[in-house]
N, C-alpha and C positions, 0 to 999 in steps of 0.2 A: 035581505039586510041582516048582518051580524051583529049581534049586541055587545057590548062592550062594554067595562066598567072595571074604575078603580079597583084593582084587585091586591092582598097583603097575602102571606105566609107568613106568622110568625113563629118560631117557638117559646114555649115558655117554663120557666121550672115552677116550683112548688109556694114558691115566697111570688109570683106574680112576676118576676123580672124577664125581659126578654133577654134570650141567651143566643136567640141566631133571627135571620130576618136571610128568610126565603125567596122571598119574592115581593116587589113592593113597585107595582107598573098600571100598567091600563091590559086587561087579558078580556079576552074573545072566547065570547058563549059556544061551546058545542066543540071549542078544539083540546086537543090534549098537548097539556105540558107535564116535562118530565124533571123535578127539582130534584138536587144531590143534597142532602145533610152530613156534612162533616163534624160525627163529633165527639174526633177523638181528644180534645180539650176537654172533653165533660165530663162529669163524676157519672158513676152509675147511677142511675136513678128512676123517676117519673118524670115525666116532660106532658108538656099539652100542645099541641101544634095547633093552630088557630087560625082559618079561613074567611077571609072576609074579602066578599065582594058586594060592589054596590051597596044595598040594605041588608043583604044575607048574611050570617056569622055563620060556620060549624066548627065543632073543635074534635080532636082525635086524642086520645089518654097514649101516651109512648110507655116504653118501660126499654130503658138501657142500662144492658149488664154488659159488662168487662170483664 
């Protein structure tokens, strides 16, 4: 049996605001997915990409230069 669980991708900038949304479904334990960020809309900066599934959160520090 495959476990499964509301899962999000979001990005985030530095003021808290989400600037893109990844992924926002029901994803499956143990498969891989492959998400595109488009973002050539965005200033250069720091971003935080934000994982949350089920009860789990992890977050990743970005760094986009142009």
């Amino acid at each position: 049996v495959t476990e499964k669980a509301k899962t999000t991708v979001k990005v985030y900038n530095l003021l808290g605001s989400v600037v893109a949304v990844l992924y926002d479904g029901i994803a499956e334990a143990e498969k891989d997915y492959k998400l595109r960020f488009n973002a050539a809309e965005l200033p250069s900066g720091i971003y935080f990409a934000v994982i949350r599934a089920g009860n789990n959160q992890t977050s990743r520090k970005l760094m986009l230069l142009k």
